[in-house]
PyMOL CGO cylinders between C-alpha atoms (Angstrom):
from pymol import cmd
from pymol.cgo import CYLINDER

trace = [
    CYLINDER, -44.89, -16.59, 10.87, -42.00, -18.98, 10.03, 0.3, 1, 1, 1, 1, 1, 1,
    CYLINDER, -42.00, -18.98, 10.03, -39.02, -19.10, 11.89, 0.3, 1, 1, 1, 1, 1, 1,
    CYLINDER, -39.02, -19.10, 11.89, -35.55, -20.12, 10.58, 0.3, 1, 1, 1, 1, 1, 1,
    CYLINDER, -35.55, -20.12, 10.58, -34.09, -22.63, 13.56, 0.3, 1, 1, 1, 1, 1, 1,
    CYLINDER, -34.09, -22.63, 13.56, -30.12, -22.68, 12.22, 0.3, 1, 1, 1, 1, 1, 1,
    CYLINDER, -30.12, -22.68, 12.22, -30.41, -26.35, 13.01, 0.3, 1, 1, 1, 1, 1, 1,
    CYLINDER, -30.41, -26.35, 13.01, -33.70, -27.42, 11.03, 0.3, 1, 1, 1, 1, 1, 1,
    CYLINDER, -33.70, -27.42, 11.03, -33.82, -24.60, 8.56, 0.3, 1, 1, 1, 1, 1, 1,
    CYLINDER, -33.82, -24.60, 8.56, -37.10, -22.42, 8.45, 0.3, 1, 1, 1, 1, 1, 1,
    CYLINDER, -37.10, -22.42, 8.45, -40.42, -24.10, 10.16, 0.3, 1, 1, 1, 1, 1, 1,
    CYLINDER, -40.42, -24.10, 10.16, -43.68, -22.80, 11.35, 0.3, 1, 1, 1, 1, 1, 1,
    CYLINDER, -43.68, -22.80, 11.35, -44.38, -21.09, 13.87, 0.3, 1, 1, 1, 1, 1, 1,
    CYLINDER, -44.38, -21.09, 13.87, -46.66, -24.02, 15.77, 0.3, 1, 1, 1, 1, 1, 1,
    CYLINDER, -46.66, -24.02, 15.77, -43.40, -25.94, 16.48, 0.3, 1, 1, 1, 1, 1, 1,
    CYLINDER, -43.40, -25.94, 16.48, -42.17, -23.08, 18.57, 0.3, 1, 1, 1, 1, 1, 1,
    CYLINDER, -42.17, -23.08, 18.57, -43.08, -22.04, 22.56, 0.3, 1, 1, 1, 1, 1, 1,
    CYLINDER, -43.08, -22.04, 22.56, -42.60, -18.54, 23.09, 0.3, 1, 1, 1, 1, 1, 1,
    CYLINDER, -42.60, -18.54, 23.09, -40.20, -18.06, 26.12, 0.3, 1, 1, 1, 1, 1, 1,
    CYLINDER, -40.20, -18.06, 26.12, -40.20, -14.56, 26.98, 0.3, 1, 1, 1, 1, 1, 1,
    CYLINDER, -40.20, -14.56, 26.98, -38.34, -10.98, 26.52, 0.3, 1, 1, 1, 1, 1, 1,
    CYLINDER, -38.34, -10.98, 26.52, -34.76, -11.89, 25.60, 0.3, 1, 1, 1, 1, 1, 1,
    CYLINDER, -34.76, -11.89, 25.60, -33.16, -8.97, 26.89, 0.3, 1, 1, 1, 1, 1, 1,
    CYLINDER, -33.16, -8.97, 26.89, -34.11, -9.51, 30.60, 0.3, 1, 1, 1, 1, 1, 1,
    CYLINDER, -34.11, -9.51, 30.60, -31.32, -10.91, 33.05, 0.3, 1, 1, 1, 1, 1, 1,
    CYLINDER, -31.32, -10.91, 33.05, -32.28, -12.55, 36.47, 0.3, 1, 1, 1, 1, 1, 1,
    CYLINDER, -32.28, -12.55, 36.47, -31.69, -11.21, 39.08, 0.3, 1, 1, 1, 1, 1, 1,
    CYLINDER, -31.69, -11.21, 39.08, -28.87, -13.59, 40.99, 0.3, 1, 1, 1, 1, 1, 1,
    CYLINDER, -28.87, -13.59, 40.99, -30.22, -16.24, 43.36, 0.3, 1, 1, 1, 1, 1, 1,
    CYLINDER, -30.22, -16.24, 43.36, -27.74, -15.28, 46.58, 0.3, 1, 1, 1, 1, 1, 1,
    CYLINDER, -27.74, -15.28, 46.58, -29.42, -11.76, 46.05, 0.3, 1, 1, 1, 1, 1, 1,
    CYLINDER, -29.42, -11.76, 46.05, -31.83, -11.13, 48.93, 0.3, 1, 1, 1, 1, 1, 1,
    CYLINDER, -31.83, -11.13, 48.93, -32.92, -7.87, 47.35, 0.3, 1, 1, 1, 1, 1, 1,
    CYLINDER, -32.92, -7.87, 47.35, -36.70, -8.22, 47.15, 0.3, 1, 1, 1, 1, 1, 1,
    CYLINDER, -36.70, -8.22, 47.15, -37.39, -4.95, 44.76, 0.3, 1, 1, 1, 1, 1, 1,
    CYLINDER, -37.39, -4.95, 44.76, -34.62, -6.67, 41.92, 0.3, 1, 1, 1, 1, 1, 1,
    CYLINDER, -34.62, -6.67, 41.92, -36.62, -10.15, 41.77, 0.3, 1, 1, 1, 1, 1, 1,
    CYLINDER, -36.62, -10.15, 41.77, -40.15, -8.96, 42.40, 0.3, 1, 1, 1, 1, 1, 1,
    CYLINDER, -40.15, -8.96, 42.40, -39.17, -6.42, 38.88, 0.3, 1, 1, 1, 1, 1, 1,
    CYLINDER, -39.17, -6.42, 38.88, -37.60, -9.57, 37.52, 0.3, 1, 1, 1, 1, 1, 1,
    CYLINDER, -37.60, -9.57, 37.52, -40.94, -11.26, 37.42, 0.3, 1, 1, 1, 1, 1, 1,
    CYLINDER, -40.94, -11.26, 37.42, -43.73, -8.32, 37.13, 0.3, 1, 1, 1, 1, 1, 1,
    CYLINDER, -43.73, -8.32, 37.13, -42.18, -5.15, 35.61, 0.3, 1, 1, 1, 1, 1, 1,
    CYLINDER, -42.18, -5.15, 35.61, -41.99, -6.09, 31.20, 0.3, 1, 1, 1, 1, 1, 1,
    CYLINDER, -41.99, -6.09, 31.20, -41.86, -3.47, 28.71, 0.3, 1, 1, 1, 1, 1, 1,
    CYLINDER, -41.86, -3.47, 28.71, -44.35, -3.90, 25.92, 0.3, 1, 1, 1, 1, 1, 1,
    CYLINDER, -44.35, -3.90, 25.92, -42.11, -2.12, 22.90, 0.3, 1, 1, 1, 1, 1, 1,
    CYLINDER, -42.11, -2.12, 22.90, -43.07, -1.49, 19.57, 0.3, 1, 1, 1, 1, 1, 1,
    CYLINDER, -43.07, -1.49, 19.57, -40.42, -2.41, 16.67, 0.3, 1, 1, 1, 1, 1, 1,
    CYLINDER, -40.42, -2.41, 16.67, -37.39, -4.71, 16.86, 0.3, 1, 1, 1, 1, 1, 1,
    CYLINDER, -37.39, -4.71, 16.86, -37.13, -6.69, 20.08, 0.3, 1, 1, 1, 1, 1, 1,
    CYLINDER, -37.13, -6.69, 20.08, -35.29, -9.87, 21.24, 0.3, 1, 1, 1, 1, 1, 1,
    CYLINDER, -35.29, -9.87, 21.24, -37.16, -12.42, 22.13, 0.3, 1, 1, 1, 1, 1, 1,
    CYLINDER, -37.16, -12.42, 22.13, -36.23, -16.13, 23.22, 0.3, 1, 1, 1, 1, 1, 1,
    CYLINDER, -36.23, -16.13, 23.22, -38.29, -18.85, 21.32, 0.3, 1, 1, 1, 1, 1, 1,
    CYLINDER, -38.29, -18.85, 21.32, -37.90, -22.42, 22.06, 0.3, 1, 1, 1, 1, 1, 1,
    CYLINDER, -37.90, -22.42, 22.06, -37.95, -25.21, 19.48, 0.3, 1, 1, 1, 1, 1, 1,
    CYLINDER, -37.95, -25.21, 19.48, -40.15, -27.53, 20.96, 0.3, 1, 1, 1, 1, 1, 1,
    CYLINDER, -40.15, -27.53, 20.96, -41.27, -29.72, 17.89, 0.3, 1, 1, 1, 1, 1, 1,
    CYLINDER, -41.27, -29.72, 17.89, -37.62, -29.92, 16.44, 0.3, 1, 1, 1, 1, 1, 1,
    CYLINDER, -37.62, -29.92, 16.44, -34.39, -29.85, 17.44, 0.3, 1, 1, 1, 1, 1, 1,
    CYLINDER, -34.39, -29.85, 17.44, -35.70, -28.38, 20.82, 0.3, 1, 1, 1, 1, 1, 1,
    CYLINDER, -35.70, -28.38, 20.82, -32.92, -25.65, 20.94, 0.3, 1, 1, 1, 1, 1, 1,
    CYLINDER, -32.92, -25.65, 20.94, -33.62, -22.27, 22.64, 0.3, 1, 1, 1, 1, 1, 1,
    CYLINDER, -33.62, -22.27, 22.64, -33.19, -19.30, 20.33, 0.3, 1, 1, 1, 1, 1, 1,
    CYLINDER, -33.19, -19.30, 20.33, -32.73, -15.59, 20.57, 0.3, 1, 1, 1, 1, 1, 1,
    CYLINDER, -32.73, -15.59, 20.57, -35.11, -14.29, 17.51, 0.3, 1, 1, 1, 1, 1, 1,
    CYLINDER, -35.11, -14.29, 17.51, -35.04, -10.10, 16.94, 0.3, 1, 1, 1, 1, 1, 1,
    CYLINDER, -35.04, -10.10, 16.94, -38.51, -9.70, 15.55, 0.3, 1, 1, 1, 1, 1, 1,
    CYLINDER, -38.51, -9.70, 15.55, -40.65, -6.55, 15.10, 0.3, 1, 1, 1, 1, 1, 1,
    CYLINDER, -40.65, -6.55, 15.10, -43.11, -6.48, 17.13, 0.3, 1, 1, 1, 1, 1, 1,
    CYLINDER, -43.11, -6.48, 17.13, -45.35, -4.45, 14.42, 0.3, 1, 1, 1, 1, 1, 1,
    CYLINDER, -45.35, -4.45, 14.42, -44.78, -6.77, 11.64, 0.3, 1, 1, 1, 1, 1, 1,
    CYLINDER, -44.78, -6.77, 11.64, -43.43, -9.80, 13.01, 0.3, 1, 1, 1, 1, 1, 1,
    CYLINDER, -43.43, -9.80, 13.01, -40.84, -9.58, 10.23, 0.3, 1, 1, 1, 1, 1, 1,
    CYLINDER, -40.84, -9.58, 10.23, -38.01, -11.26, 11.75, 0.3, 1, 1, 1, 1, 1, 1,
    CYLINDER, -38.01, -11.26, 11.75, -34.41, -9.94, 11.09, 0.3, 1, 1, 1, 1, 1, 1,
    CYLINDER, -34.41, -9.94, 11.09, -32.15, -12.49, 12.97, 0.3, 1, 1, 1, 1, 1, 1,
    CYLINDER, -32.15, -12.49, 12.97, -31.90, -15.82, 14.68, 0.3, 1, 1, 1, 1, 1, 1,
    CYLINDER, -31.90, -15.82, 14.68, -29.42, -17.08, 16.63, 0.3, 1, 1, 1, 1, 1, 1,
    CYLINDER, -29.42, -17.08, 16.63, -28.81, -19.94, 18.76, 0.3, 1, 1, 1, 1, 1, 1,
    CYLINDER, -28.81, -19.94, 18.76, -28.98, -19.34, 22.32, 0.3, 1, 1, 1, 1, 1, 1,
    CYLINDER, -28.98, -19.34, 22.32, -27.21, -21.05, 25.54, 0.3, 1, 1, 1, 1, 1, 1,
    CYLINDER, -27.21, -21.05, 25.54, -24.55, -23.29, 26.04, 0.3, 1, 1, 1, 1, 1, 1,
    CYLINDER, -24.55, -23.29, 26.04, -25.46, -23.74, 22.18, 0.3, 1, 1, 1, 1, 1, 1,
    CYLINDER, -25.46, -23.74, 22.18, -24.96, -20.62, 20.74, 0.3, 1, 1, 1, 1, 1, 1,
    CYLINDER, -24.96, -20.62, 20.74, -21.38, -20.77, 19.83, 0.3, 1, 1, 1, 1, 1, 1,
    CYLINDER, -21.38, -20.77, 19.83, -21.96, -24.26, 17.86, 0.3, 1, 1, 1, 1, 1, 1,
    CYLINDER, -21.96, -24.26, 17.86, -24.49, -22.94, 15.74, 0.3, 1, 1, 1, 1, 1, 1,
    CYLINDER, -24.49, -22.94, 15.74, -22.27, -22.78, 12.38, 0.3, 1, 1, 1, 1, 1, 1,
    CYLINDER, -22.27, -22.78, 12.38, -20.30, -25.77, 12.84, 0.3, 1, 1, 1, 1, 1, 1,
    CYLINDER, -20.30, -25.77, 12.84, -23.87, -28.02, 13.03, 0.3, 1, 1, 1, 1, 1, 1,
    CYLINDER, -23.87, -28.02, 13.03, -24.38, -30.24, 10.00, 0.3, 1, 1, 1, 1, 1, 1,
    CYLINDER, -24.38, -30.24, 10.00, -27.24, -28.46, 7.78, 0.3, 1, 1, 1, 1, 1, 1,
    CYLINDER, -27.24, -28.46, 7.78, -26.52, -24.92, 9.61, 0.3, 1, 1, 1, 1, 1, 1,
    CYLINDER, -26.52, -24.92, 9.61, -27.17, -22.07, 6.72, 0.3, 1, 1, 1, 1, 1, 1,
    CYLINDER, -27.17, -22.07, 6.72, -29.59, -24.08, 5.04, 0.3, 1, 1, 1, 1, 1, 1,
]
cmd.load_cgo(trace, "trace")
């Protein structure tokens, strides 16, 4: 599987770390509901098709991206930056190579 970082164009797949569902939002930390963070950390959905899925860039430009893959095929249809990051994405020297 390659993956196409916007900073370092398309790379394998071993430079990556997986990070997790990307649609899940913590809980926040001042909330002293136990049933919201214990879900937050135990209850995941295992779909089938497109999903968003955070993937970090660990043997590049170490940027965390939000990748819509299918889960099927592992085609993936989009990559985007995410974090602080994400808005920079097309201004970055080499971005759309």
């Amino acid at each position: 599987m390659r993956i196409h970082c916007p900073c370092c164009g398309p790379r394998g797949v071993a430079e990556f770390s997986y990070g997790g569902d990307g649609t899940i939002r913590r809980p926040d930390l001042a909330d002293t509901d136990t049933d919201a963070h214990a879900a937050y950390v135990y209850e995941r959905e295992n779909p089938r098709g497109a999903h968003v899925e955070l993937w970090h860039h660990i043997g590049g430009c170490r940027h965390w991206l939000r990748v819509t893959r299918d889960t099927l095929t592992h085609e993936i249809s989009s990559v985007e930056m995410a974090g602080r990051f994400a808005g920079e994405a097309a201004r970055m020297p080499g971005a759309g190579a």
